[in-house]
C-alpha positions as CSV (number, residue, x, y, z in Angstrom):
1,X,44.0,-19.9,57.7
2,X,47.5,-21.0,56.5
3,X,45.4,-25.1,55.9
4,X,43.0,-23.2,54.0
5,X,45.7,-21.1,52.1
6,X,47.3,-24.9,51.4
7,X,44.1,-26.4,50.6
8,X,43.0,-23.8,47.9
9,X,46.1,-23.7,45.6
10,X,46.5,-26.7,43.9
11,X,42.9,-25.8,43.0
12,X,43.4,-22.5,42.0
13,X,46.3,-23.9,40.0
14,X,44.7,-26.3,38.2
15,X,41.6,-23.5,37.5
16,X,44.0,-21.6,35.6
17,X,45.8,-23.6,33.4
18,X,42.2,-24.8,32.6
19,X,41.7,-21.6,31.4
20,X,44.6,-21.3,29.5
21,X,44.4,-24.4,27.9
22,X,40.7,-23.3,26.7
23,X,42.2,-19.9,25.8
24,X,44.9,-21.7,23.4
25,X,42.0,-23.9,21.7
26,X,40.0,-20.8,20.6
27,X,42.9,-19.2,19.3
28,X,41.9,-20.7,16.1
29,X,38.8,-19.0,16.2
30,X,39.5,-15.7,16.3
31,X,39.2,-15.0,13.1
32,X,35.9,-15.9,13.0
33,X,34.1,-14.0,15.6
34,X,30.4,-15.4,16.3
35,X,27.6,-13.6,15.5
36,X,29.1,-11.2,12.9
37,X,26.5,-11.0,10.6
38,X,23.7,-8.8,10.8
39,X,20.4,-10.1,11.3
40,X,17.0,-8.7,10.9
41,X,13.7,-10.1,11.8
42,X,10.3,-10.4,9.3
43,X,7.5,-10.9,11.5
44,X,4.2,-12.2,10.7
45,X,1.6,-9.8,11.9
46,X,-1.3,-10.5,9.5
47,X,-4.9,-10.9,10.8
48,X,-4.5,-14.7,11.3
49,X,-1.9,-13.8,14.2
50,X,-5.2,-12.8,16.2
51,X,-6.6,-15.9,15.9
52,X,-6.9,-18.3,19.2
53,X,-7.0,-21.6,17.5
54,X,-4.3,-24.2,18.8
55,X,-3.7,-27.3,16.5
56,X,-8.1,-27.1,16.1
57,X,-8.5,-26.0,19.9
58,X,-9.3,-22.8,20.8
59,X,-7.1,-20.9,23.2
60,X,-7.0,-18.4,25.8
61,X,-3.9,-16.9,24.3
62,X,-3.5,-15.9,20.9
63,X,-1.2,-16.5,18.3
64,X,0.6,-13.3,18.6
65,X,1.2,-13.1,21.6
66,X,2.8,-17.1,22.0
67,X,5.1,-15.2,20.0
68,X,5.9,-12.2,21.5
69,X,6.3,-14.8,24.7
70,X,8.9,-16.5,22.9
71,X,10.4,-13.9,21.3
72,X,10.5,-12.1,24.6
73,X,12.5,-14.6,26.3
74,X,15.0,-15.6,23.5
75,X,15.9,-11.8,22.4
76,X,18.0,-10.5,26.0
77,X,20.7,-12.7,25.2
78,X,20.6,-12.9,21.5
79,X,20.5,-9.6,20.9
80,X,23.9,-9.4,23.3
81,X,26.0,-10.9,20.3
82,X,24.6,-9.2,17.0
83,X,22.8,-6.4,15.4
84,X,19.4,-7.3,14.7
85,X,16.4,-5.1,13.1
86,X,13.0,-5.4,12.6
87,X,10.4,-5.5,9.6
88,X,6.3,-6.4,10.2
89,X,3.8,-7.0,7.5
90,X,0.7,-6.9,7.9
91,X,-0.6,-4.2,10.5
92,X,-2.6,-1.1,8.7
93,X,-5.3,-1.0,5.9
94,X,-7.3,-3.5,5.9
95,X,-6.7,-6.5,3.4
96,X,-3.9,-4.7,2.0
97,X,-0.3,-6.6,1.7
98,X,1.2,-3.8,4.2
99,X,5.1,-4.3,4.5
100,X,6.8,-1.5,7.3
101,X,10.6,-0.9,8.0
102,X,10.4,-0.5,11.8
103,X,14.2,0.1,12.0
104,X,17.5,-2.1,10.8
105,X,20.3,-3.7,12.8
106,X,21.1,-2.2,15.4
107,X,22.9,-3.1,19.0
108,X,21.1,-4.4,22.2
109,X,17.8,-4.3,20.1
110,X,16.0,-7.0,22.5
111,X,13.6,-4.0,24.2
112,X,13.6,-1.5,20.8
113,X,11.8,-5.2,18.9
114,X,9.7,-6.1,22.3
115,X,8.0,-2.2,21.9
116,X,7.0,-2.3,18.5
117,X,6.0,-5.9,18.7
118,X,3.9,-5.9,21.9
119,X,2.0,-2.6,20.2
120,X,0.9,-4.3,17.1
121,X,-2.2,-4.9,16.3
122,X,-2.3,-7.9,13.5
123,X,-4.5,-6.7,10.2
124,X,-3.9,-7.3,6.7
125,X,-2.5,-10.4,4.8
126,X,0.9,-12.0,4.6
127,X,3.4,-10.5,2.0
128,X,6.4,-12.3,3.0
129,X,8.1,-12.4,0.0
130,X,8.1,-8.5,-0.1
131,X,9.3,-8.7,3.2
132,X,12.0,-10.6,3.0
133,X,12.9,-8.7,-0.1
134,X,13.3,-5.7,2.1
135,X,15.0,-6.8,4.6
136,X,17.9,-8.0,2.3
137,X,18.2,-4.9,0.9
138,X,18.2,-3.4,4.6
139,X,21.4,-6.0,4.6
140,X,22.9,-4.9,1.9
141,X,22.7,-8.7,0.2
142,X,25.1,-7.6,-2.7
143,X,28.0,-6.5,-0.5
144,X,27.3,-8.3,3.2
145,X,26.9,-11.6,5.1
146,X,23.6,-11.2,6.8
147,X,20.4,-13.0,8.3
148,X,17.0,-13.1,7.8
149,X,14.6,-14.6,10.2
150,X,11.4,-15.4,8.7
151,X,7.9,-15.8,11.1
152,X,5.3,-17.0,9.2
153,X,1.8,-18.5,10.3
154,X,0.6,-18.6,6.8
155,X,1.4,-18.7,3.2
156,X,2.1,-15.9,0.7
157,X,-0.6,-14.3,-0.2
158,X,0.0,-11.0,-2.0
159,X,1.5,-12.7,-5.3
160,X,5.3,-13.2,-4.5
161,X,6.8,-16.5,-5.1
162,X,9.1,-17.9,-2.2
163,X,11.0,-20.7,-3.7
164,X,12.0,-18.4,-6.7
165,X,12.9,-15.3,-4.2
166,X,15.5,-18.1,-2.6
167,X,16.9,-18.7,-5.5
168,X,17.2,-15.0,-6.8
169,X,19.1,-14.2,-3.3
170,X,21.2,-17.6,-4.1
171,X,22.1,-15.8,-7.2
172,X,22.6,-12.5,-6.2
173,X,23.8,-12.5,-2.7
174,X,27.3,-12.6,-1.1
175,X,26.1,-14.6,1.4
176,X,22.7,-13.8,2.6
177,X,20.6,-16.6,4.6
178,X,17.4,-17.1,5.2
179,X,15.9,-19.2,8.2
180,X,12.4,-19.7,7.8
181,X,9.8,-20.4,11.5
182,X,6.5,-21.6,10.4
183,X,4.2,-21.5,13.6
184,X,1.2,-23.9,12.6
185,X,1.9,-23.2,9.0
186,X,-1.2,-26.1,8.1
187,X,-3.9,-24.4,9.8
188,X,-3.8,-21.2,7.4
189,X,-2.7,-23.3,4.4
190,X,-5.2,-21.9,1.5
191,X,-3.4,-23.7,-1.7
192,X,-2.2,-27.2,-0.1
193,X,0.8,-28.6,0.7
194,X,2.8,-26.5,-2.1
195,X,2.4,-23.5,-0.5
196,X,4.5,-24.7,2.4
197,X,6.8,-26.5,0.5
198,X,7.1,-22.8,-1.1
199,X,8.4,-21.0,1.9
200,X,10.4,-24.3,3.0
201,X,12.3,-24.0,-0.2
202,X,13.3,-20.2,0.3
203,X,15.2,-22.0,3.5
204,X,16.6,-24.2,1.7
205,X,17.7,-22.1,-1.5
206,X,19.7,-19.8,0.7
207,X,21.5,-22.7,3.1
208,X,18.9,-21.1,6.0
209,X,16.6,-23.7,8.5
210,X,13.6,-24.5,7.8
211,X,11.8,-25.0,11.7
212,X,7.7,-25.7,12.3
213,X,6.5,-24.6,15.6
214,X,3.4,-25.7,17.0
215,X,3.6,-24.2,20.5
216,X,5.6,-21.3,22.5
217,X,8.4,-24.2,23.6
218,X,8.8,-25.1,19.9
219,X,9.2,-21.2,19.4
220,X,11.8,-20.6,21.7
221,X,13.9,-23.1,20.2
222,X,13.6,-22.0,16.7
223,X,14.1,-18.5,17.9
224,X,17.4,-19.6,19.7
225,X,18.5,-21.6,16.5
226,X,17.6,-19.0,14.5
227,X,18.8,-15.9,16.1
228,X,21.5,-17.4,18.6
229,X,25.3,-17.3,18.4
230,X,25.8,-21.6,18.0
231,X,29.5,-21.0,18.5
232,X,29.4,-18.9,21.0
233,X,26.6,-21.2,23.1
234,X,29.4,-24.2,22.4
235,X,32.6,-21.9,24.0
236,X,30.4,-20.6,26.9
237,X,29.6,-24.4,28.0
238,X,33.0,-26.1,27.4
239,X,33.9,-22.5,29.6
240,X,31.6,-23.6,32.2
241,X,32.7,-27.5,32.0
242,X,36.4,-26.8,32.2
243,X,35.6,-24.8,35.5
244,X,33.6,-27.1,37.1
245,X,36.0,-30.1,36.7
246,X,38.8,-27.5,38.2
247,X,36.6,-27.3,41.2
248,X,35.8,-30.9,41.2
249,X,39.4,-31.4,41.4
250,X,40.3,-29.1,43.6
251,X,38.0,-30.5,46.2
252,X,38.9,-34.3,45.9
């Protein structure tokens, strides 16, 4: 017991002072806490998210629900470290540009956003810009930082103009971005390549990502991009690194 007592310490020393060592290089940090801004999600539930078709393949699994997949798998742990809220367009009347506040930011929302999501039933076509509109007021653009995550599988198509919403919010903001995932955006292009480079430039306008996604891996990651904490992801692995070298050490 005493060899084992012996054998430990130097270990546990070294542990700690890893520790503190990492403690003292966030320091900096602190006053910029990830994941502070609000975010809310604008998802794309227009009557091309029942389709099956899979870059010109038909699948057994439909568009929607490659999403709700990923979504389901990204949101546990995202929504750990920031509000978010939710806003659909595109369920109700038929061929009407249908925009609904389902709620705003709010904590641990990862099961409140997996409910309504999992119940919809995708109708109607793809009003983006009105939905992104409304969820920036929901964030109170003026006054706040906040995030908007943008799902798209098509273009705008109840008259709104992307690339001139991104600049308004440019304009007009504090400090409102706009990350933009389009999930096989060429299949349900109507207008050509300008409507993509449309809802690319509302990205770009407000400093936001622009990210394609052809299939549920390439949706996870956006998601995670997107909707993740980036600093806190980088703290939580040099955590883990500075622990296992302590152990490594301990043991040699």
């Amino acid at each position: 017991m005493n060899r084992l007592s012996t054998y430990l310490c130097p270990a546990a020393l070294v542990f700690m002072t890893l520790l503190a060592g990492a403690a003292d290089a966030q320091a900096p940090e602190e006053k910029r806490i990830p994941c502070t801004e609000d975010a809310m999600i604008v998802f794309d539930a227009s009557g091309s998210m029942s389709g099956n078709m899979v870059q010109g393949l038909f699948s057994a699994v439909t568009r929607i629900d490659e999403v709700r997949k990923a979504l389901g798998q990204v949101l546990p742990n995202a929504a750990k470290f920031r509000k978010i809220g939710l806003i659909t367009y595109g369920p109700g009347p038929y061929q009407l540009c249908n925009v609904k506040l389902d709620f705003p930011p709010v904590p641990s929302a990862a099961q409140r956003i997996m409910s309504v999501v999992n119940a919809i039933n995708p109708a109607g076509k793809t009003p983006l810009v009105e939905g992104v509109k409304q969820a920036a007021e929901v964030l109170r653009y003026r006054s706040e930082k906040g995030v908007v995550v943008l799902l798209t599988d098509g273009e705008e198509t109840c008259g709104g103009a992307p690339c001139a919403l991104g600049q308004w919010i440019k304009a007009n903001s504090r400090d409102l971005t706009v990350h933009v995932i389009g999930f096989q955006l060429k299949a349900f292009s109507w207008t050509g390549a300008q409507s993509i480079l449309d809802v690319k430039c509302l990205a770009e306008e407000t400093g936001g990502l622009y990210i394609t996604a052809q299939n549920r891996q390439d949706l996870i990651e956006a998601f995670e991009k997107t909707l993740g904490c980036p600093m806190m992801s980088s703290i939580r692995t040099e955590e883990f690194s500075n622990i296992s070298r302590a152990k490594r050490e301990g043991m040699e």
